[in-house]
N, C-alpha and C positions, 0 to 999 in steps of 0.2 A: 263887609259887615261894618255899619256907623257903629255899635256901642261898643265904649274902648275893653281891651279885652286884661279880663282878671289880672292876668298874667304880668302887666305891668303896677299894678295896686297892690300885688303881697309884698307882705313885708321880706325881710331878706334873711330872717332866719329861721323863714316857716320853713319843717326837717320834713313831715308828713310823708310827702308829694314823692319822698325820694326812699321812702322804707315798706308802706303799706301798699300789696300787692292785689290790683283789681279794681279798688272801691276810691272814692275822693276822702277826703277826712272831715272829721264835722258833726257830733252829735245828733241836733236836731236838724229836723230836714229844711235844705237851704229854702230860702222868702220866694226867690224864680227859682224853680226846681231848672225850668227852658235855661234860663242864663247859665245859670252851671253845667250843665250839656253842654252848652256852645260850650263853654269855656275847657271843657274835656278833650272837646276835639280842638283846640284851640294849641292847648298843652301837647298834643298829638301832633300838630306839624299841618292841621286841615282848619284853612277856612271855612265855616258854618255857613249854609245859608241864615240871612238875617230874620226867617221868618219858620218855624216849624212847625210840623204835623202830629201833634203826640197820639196818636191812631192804634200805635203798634205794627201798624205796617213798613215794608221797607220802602224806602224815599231813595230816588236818587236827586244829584245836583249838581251842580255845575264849580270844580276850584277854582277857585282865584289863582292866576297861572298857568292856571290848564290852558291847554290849546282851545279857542270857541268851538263853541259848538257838543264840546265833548262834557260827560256827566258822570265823571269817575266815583266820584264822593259818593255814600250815601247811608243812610240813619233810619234806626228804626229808635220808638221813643214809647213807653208807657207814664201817665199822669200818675192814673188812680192807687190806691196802696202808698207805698214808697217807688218813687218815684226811679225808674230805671232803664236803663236803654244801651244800644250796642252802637255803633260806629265804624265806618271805616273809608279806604280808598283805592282803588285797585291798581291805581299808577304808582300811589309808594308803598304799597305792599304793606298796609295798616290796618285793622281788624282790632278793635276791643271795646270791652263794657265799662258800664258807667253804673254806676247806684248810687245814689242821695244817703245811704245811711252805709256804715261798718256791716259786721255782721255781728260782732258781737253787742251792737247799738242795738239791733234787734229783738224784737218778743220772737216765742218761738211760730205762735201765728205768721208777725211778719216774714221770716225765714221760709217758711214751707211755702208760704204764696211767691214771694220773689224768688223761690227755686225752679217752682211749676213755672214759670215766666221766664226764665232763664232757657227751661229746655224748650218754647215756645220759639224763642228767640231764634234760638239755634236752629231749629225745624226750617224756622223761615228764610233762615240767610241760608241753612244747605238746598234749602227750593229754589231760592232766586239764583244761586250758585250754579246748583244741575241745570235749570233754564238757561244761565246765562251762556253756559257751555256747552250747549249743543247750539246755540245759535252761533256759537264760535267754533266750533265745528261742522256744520252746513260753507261757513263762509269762508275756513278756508280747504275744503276739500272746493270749492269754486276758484280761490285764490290757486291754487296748485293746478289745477288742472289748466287754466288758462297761462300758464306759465311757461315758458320754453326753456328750450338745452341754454346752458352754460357754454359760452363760448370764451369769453375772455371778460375779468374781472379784475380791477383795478388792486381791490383787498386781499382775493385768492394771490396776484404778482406779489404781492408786497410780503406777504406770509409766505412764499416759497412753496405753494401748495398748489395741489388741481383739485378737478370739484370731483365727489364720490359721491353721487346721487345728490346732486343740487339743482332746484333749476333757478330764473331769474324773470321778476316780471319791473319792469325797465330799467333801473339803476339797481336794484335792490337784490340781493341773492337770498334763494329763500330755503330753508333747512327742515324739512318736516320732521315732527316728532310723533314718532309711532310710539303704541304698546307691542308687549311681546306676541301678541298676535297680527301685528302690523298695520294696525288699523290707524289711521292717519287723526289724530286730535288737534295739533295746533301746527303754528307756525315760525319759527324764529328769522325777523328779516334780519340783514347784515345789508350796512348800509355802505358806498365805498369809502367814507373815511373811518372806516370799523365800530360807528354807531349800530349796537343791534337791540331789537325792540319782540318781544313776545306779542304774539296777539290778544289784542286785548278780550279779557275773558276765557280765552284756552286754559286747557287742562294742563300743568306743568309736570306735576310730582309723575312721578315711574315710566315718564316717556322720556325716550331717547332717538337718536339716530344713528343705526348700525354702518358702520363699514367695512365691509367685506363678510365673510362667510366663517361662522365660529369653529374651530377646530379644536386643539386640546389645548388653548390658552386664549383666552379674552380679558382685553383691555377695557380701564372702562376711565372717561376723563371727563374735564369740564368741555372744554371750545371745539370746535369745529377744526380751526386750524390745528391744534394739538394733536386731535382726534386723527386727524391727516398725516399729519408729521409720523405719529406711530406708526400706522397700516406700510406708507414710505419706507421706513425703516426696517420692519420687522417681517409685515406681509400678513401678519396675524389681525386678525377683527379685532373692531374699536368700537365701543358703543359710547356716544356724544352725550352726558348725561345735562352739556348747558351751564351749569351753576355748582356751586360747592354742596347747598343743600338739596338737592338731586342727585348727588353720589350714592347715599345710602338707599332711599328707594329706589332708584336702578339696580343699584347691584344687587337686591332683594328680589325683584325681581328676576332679573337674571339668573340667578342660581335655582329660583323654582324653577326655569324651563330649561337651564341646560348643566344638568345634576353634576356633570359629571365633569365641566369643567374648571382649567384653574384658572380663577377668577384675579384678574390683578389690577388693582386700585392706583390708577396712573396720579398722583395729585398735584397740583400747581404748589408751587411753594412761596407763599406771600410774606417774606421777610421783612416786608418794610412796612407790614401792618401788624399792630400789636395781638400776641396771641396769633398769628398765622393760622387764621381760619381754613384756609387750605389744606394744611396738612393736617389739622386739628379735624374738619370733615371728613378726612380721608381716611385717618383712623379711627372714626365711628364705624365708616361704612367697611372698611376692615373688618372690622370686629363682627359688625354685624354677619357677617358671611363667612368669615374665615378667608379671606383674600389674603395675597400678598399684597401688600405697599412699597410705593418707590417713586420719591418725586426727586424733581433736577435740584443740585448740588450748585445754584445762584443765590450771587449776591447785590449789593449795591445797585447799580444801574443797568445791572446785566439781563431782567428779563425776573418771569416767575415759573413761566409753563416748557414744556418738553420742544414746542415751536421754537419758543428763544434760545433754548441748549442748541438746538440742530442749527440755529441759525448763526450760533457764535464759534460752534467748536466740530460742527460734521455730523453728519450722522453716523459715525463710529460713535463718540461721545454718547450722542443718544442712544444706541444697543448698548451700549455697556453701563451706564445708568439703569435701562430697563431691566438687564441681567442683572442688576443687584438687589432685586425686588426680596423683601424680607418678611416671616412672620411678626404681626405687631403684639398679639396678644394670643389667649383662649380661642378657640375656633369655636364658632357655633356648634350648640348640639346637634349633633347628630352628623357632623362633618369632621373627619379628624386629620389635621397633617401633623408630620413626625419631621419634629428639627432632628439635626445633625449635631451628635457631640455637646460640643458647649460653645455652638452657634449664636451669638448676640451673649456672650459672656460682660462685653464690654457696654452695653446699654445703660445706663445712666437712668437712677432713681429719680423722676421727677419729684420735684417738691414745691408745695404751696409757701412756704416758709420754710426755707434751707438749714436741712438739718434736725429741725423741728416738727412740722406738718408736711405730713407727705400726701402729695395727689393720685384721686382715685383710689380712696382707701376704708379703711371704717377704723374712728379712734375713738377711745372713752378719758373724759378728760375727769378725777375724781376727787371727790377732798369733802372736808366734815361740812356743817350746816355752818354758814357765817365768817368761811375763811375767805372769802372773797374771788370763788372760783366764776360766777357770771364777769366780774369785771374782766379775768384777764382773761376768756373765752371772746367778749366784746373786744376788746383790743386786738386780739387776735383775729376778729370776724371787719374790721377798722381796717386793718394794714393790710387785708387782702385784698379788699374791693379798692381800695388807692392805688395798690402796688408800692405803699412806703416800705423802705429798711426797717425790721423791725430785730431790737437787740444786735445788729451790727450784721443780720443774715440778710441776703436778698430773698425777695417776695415776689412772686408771680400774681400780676394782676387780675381777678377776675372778680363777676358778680357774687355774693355771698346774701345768703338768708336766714337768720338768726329766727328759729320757731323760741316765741317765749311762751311758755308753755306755765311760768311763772314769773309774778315780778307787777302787774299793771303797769301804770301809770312810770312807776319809778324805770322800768327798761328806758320807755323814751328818753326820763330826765338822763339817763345813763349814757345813752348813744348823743344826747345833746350834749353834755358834760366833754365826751372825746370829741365830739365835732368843736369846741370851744378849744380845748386843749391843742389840737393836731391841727385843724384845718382854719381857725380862723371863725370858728363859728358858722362856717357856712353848709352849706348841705353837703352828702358823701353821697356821688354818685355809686351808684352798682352795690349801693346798702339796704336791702328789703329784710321786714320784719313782718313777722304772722302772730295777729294779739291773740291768740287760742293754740291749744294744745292739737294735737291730732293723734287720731289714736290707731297709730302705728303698730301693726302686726295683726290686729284686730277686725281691724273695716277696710278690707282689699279695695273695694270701691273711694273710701276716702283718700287712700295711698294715690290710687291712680289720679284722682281729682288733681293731688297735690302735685304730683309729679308731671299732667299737665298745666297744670297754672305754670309751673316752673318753666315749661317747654316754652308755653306762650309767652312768657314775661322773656324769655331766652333770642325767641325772634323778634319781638318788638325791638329789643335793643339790639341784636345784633352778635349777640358774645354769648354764649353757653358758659352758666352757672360755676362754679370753683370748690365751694362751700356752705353746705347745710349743716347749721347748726340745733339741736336737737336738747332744750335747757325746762327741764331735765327729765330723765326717763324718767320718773315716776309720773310727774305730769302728763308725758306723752306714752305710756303702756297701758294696753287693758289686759289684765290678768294678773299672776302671780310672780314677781320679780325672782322668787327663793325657787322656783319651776324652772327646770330647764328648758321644758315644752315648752312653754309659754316662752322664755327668754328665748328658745330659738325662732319662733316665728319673729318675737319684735327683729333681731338680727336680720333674718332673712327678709323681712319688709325693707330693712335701709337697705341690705345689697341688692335689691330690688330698682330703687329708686338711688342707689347711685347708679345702677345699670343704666338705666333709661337716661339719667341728667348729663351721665361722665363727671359728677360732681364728689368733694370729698365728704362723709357723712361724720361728723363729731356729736357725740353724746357726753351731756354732761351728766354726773352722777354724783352719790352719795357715798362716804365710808362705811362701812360694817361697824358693828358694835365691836369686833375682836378686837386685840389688841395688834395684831399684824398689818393696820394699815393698808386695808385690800378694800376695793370695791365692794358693791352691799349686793346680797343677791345672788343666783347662781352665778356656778365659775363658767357655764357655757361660754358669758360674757367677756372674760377676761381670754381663754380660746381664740375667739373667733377675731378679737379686732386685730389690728396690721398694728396700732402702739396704743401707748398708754401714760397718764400722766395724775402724779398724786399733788394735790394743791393742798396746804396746810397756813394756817395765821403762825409768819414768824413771831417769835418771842423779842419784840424788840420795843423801846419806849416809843417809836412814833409809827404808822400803820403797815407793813410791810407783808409779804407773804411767799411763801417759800414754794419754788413746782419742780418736783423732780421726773423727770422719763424712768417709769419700772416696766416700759417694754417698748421698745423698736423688733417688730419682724426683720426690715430689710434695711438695717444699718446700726448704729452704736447706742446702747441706753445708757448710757455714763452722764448726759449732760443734764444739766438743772441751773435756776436760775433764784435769785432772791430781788422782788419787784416790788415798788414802793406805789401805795394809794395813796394819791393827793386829795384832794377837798379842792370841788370847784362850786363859785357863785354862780348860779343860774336865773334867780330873779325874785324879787320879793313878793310873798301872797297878799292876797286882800286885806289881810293886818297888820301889814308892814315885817312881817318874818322872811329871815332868808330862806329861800330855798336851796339846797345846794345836792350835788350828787360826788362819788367815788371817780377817781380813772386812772386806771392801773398804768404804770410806766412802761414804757415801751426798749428801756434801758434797763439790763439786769445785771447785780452784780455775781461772784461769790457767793454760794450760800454761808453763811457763818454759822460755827458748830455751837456758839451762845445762841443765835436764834431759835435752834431745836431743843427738842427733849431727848437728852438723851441717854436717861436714867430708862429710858424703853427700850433701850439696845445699847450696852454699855460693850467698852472698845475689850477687842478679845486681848489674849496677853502676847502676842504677835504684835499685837497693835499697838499696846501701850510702851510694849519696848522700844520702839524704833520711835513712837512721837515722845519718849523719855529722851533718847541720844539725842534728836534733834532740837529738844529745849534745853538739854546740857548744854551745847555748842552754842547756840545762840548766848545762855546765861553767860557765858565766858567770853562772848564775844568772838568766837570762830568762825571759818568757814563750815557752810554744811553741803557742802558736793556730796553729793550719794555717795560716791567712794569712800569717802571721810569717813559719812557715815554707816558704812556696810565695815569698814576695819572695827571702828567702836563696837559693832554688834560681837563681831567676828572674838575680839580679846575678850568678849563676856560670857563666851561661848555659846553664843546662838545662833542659829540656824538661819543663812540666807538665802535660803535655796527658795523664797517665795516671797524676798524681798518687794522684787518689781508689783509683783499682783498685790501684794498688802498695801503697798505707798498708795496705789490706786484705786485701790477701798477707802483710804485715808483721805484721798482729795476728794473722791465721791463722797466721803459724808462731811467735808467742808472742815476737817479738822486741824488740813494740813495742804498749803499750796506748794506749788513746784512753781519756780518762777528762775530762767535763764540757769536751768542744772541744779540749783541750790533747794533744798527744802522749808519751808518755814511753819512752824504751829499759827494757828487762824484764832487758838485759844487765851482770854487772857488768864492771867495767873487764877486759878485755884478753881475752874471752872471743870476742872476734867478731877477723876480720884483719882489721884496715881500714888494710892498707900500699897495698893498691893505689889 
């Protein structure tokens, strides 16, 4: 393509590109709607042809790189309306749309007409699809047939394998992938230096290659040679499902046609790639079925899949890996297995943020109007998609999708604000934003839309989702918040669409008019999430803000934090004013019991006794070792028999640190009443 591409003319702290999911950015509709096309597929990794057909038909063409001859690429494109079009490539596994406008840039006209266009679109690429696939299926049930036995294979020597239904048409060993009916769809060659290649245009998803004959336990893996290694070992049937994301539709499969048996999820274990997609697909497709999982116990240089275990340590090591196959999760409905005692006692709470955000969960994060709860949900929704430290805890890296459901304009300036502060000003990958609310519990059909966009935005990059952010339920609920009914569907829509994403769901929320400092709204809500977290504006002279945990399900709510908003410069308006936005520290100290109010909950008289002894001793200049101070209580005749659990009420409300044994008040002089 001669015209130079966009790509190198933006500026470098355009954020857009890297937050809004589907659409390009841009108010009015761009001058070449054609250039910005190209330039979509440009952004995608596919050179454009330099000339296009806006028809609405599908186009194929010829990449730059491609082998000649070949016409992987190809575009369908509409002029008229707003201007919109789909994209893709069949060599790097690319597929997506394009639109000249937002949606919320849209009239509602525009909207309904670029929707009907959309499903048009899709008709057309699943037509050119099904065509494409039967003609890829004619060619290679031809390729197969004219194929012969397996005799000796340079790849099969090297993997330590024989061939289990393979044949070979001249160098090439060739792998059919049936459905559960057996009908032959594609082809997987395997080249002999272990280059393998799908044919192009076959059908992938829910085909496998079976090995051997299923009995009361079936394997199910990604490779060929894996696939072999098991049968090798074990003698039990291996179904070849090819790829990590052909785990779950095979094994879906599978379990419709063979009801009764146990399904076990063989997985590759990719350690040396971040997020271990291997195991990470292996426990979808777990789930999905109720399978046991069990992948190889490698590291470093040693391999990833059950071939490399047999090859390093015997196939003893590999039976006895397989016998450790585990329940991961819930078994699907209508399948039940029964663990044993307190079997997986020892399994380990994942977390998105150690200690604080737990993954695969539903939290409500909640606090008054204007305490500054979007900032530190954004920071929070920052340090996931990075994988930065955040407050001193390790962070699991993944994509994260902040729904602002409130805020316009100022979100961006907000998420530009931490990208300035953290990164440099520069873009945050695996950070997407949605400028519109959705209406969650409500429009089943809008859930799914959304929980596919996620899907798709999920395989374009490569990594499944971490974190949806949900800012705030009232913007995102149709119904009655103070309804339990109502509050149960919205619940059940996010564990809905955490189901399908494996993503964490956080809702942010509002306080109740009470004075209890609870969530606004039915208590269904506060029930049903895994934790919870109250965000309040500390009481302090410069901006600061206070978050305590008033529930963890599956670990400690003791902990809290006090986080300081800065003021960052972002750029000056048309009349020479600053613009600037908030951004919450990623450093927390102490809550301080001067920052609270605490004429709301004043210390019981347990309480004021023991932070009296320990502001004695300090006044005097003493030690305060707890023992110290449990003798002082003890000659005043008071009860320490609930010593320990009161100190720890005391440091939860920041009034009183423990620091190397010793206790110290957090209060200055005359901040607390201690006349009684």
């Amino acid at each position: 393509m001669t015209r130079p591409s966009a790509v190198l003319d933006k500026p470098k702290n355009t954020l857009e590109e890297d937050f809004v999911i589907g659409t390009l950015p841009g108010a009015p509709i761009p001058e070449n709607p054609e250039h910005a096309f190209q330039d979509a597929m440009l952004n995608a990794g596919i050179t454009p042809p330099d000339y296009l057909e806006p028809d609405g038909e599908i186009h194929r063409f010829h990449v730059e790189s491609d082998k000649r001859g070949t016409r992987n690429g190809w575009y369908l494109l509409y002029m008229d309306g707003v201007p919109a079009g789909h994209f893709g490539c069949h060599r790097r596994e690319v597929s997506q749309g394009w639109c000249a406008k937002e949606r919320r840039e849209m009239t509602s006209y525009e909207w309904k007409a670029h929707s009907q266009r959309v499903s048009e679109m899709k008709r057309k690429r699943e037509v050119e699809t099904a065509e494409r696939r039967t003609e890829a299926q004619a060619e290679c049930e031809e390729a197969w047939g004219k194929a012969t036995e397996v005799k000796e294979h340079s790849y099969l020597d090297r993997k330590g394998v024989t061939s289990f239904g393979l044949r070979q048409a001249m160098k090439c060993l060739l792998v059919p992938m049936r459905d559960t009916s057996g009908r032959l769809w594609s082809l997987q060659r395997i080249y002999p230096n272990g280059d393998k290649r799908f044919w192009r245009g076959g059908q992938i998803q829910g085909c496998f290659h079976l090995i051997g004959t299923p009995g009361d336990r079936l394997y199910i893996c990604e490779g060929y040679a894996t696939g072999a290694s098991i049968y090798d070992a074990t003698g039990d049937a291996v179904a070849v499902a090819f790829n990590k994301n052909n785990l779950k539709p095979v094994a879906e499969a599978l379990q419709n046609k063979y009801r009764r048996l146990q399904l076990v999820i063989a997985a590759d274990n990719d350690h040396a790639t971040e997020g271990n997609p291997g195991i990470t697909k292996g426990k979808e497709a777990a789930n999905a079925v109720g399978a046991l999982l069990t992948s190889p116990d490698l590291s470093g240089d040693e391999g990833t899949d059950f071939n490399d275990l047999a090859a390093l340590h015997g196939s003893e090591a590999l039976q006895k890996a397989l016998r450790a196959a585990t329940t991961v999760r819930e078994p699907a409905r209508g399948r039940f297995v029964l663990a044993n005692h307190f079997e997986g006692y020892d399994q380990e709470v994942n977390h998105l943020i150690k200690g604080w955000l737990p993954a695969d969960s539903f939290g409500v994060l909640y606090g008054p109007s204007g305490c500054g709860k979007s900032f530190f949900v954004l920071s929070w929704a920052f340090h996931v998609a990075m994988g930065r430290e955040w407050n001193g805890c390790k962070v699991e890296r993944l994509p994260t999708l902040y729904v602002a459901g409130e805020g316009g304009v100022g979100v961006r300036q907000r998420i530009k604000a931490l990208a300035d502060e953290h990164n440099n000003g520069k873009g945050i990958p695996n950070f997407y934003r949605l400028d519109h609310p959705v209406r969650v519990g409500a429009d089943e059909k809008e859930m799914e839309q959304l929980a596919a966009t996620i899907k798709e935005k999920s395989n374009e990059i490569g990594n499944d989702f971490g974190l949806i952010i949900f800012d705030t339920l009232a913007r995102n609920m149709e119904g009655d918040e103070n309804s339990n009914k109502d509050m149960s569907d919205f619940i059940t829509a996010c564990d809905n669409l955490r189901e399908v994403t494996g993503a964490s769901v956080l809702v942010v929320h509002h306080t109740g008019k009470s004075e209890a400092k609870t969530a606004r709204g039915a208590s269904a809500l506060r029930g049903a999430c895994d934790y919870e977290y109250l965000v309040e504006k500390a009481k302090t002279p410069n901006t600061q803000l206070t978050v305590k945990c008033t529930k963890m399900k599956d670990g400690k709510d003791d902990h809290g934090g006090q986080f300081t908003l800065s003021e960052r410069h972002l750029f000056n308006d048309s009349d020479g004013d600053p613009v600037t936005s908030l951004v919450c520290g990623d450093k927390g100290s102490t809550i301080m019991a001067s920052s609270i109010d605490l004429a709301e909950k004043p210390l019981t008289a347990g309480q004021q006794s023991i932070w009296q002894a320990v502001r004695s001793r300090l006044q005097h200049g003493d030690s305060t070792e707890r023992k110290l101070v449990i003798d002082d209580l003890k000659a005043q005749n008071f009860n320490v028999k609930h010593f320990s659990r009161t100190v720890a009420a005391l440091v939860k409300r920041g009034v009183i640190e423990e620091r190397d044994g010793c206790l110290f008040t957090t209060e200055p002089e005359g901040e607390i009443d201690d006349s009684t």
